[in-house]
N, C-alpha and C positions, 0 to 999 in steps of 0.2 A: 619419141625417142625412148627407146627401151634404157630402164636402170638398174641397179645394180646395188642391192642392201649386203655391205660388207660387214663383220662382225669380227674383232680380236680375239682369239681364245689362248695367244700364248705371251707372254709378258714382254716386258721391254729389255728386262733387267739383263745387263749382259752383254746388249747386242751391240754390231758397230753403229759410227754414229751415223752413216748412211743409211742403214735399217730403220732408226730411229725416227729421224729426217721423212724417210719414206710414210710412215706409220703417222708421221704426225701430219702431211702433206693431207692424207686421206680423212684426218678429221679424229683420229684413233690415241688417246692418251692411254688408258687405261684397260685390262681385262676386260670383256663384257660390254665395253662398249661400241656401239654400230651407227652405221652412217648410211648413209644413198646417195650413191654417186653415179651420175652419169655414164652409159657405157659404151667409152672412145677410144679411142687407143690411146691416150695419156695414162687413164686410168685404169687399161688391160695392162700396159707395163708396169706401173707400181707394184698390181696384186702380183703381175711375175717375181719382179723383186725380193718379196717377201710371200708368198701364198702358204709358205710352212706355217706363219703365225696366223692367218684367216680362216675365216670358214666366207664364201660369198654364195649368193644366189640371185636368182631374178625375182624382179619386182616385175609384176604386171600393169 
């Protein structure tokens, strides 16, 4: 199963708390930091959610 290393590049600070929520679902507290997540359609809609503050790509 192909995955999917996501990375935060825009803050928290501000956002609703459903943003937040999402962000922290994926494993993402902080600027700068990344995660690998599986790539399901759970986790294609999260980065929908929010994909203004990620940067994702594929893991091979």
């Amino acid at each position: 199963m192909a995955q999917l290393k996501i990375k935060l590049v825009k803050s928290l600070n501000g956002r609703l708390k459903k943003q937040i929520a999402t962000a922290e679902s994926l494993g993402l507290r902080k600027i700068g930091q990344e995660t690998i997540q599986p790539d399901n359609e759970m986790t294609r809609g999260k980065i929908a959610k929010i994909g203004f503050m990620l940067e994702v790509s594929e893991v091979q």
